[in-house]
N, C-alpha and C positions, 0 to 999 in steps of 0.2 A: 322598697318604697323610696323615692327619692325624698331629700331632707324637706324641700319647699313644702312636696305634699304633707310629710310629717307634721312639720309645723304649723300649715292649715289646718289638719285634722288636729292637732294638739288646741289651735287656739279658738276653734269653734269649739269642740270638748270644754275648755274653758271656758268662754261665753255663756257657755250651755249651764254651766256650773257656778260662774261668778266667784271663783277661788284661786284662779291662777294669778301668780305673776309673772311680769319681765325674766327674775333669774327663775321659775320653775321655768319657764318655757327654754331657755338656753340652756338649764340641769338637763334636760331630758335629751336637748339636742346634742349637747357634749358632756355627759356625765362625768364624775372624777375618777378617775384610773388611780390603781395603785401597783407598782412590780413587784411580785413577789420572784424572789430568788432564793432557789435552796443550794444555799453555800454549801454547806458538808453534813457528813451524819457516821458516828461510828458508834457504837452497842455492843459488846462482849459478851457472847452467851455464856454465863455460866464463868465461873473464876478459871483463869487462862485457858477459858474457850476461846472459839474461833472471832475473827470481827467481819459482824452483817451491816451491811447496810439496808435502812429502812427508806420504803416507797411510802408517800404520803398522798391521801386521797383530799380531793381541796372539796368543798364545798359552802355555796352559797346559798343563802338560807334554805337549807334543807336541800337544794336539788346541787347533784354531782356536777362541777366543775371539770376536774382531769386530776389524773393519776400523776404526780412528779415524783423526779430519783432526783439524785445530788447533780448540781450545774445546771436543773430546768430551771427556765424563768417563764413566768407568767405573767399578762396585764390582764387585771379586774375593773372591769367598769362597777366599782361601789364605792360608796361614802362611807363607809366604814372597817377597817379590818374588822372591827366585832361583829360584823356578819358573817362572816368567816368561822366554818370548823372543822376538823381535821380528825381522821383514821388512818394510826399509823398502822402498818403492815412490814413482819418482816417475814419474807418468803423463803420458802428453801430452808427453814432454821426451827430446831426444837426450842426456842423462845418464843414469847409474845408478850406486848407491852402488857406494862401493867392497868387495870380495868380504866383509872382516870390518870392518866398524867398530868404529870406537871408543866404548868406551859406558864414563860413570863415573854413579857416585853419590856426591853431597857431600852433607850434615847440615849445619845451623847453623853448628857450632863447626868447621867442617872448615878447613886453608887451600886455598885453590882457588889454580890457573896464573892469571898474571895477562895475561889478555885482553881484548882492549877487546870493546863489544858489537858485533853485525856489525850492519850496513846502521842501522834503526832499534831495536834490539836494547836492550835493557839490559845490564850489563854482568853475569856472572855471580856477582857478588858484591853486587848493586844485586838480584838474582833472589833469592839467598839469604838477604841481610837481610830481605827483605818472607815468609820462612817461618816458621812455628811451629816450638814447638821438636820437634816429633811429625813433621813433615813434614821430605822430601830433594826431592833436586833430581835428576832424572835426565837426563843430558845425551848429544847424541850427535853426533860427526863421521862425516862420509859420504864426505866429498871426499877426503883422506888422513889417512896414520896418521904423518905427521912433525909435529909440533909444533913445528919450526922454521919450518914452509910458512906463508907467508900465509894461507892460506886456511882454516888451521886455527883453529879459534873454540869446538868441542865445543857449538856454539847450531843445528848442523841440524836438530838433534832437541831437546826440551825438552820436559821431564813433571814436575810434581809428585806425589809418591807420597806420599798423607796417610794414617799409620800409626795411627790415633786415628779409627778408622769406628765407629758400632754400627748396625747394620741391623738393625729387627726384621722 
C-alpha cells in the first residue's frame, strides 16, 4: 500500500472515529524503531564444562519476531522495549536456562552490581562505558537467580538496545 493511501485510509478511519491526531497519524506513518544488538553470550554448563552459546527468540507482544545468535542486530518498529520478550535456548547442550531469568537493563549513568567479566568477558561497567548516552545494556543470567552464586555474572545474555534509530 503506498504511504499516501495509508494515510487516507488512516485519516478517514479517524474522522470516522473522531480520536485521532496530527502525531498518531505520523506514529503510524513512521513508528519508532529501536536496534537491538546481541553483543556476546557465554554460559558454562556445569563447573568446567564446555562454553555454549545461547540463541535468543525475540518476540513482540506475543507473536514470534526472529530467532538471533551473537552479532545479530535487529530493527523493531515499537514504542517500547517492554513489549519485548525473550526465550533463551541453548542447543546442542545438556543445560537449560533456568525456568525465569534474570533480566536487567542499565543506562549510562546507572550504578551496576560489581562483577567481574566472565571467562573473556568485559566487565559490565567496561560494556557500559563504551555506550551512547541514547543506548542501554540489556543483560541476562540463565544459570541462577542468587547473586551470591559464583556463577552469577548477568553476561549470559548481553544486548545493546540503541534508542536513537530513524528507518526510512
Amino acid at each position: 500500500m503506498l504511504v499516501s493511501k495509508f494515510i487516507k485510509a488512516l485519516s478517514i478511519s479517524c474522522l470516522t472515529i473522531a480520536s485521532c491526531s496530527i502525531s498518531s497519524i505520523a506514529q503510524a506513518v513512521n513508528p519508532n524503531f529501536i536496534q537491538l544488538t546481541y553483543l556476546a553470550s557465554q554460559i558454562q554448563c556445569g563447573a568446567a564444562g564446555e562454553l555454549i552459546n545461547v540463541e535468543v527468540d525475540v518476540y513482540n507482544n506475543d507473536e514470534f519476531v526472529q530467532t538471533l545468535s551473537v552479532d545479530d542486530t535487529i530493527y523493531l518498529p515499537i514504542n517500547s522495549f517492554e513489549d519485548l520478550d525473550f526465550q533463551y535456548n541453548v542447543a546442542d547442550s545438556g543445560c537449560s536456562p533456568i525456568a525465569t531469568p534474570e533480566e536487567e537493563i542499565f543506562a549510562p549513568d546507572d550504578t551496576l552490581p560489581t562483577l567481574p567479566g566472565a571467562y573473556e568477558q568485559a566487565s559490565l561497567q567496561d560494556m557500559l562505558d563504551d555506550l551512547n548516552e541514547y543506548e542501554e545494556l540489556f543483560v541476562v543470567e540463565l544459570g541462577t537467580t542468587d547473586p551470591t552464586n559464583p556463577v552469577y555474572d548477568l553476561q549470559d545474555v548481553v544486548m545493546v538496545i540503541n534508542n536513537n534509530v530513524y528507518v526510512d
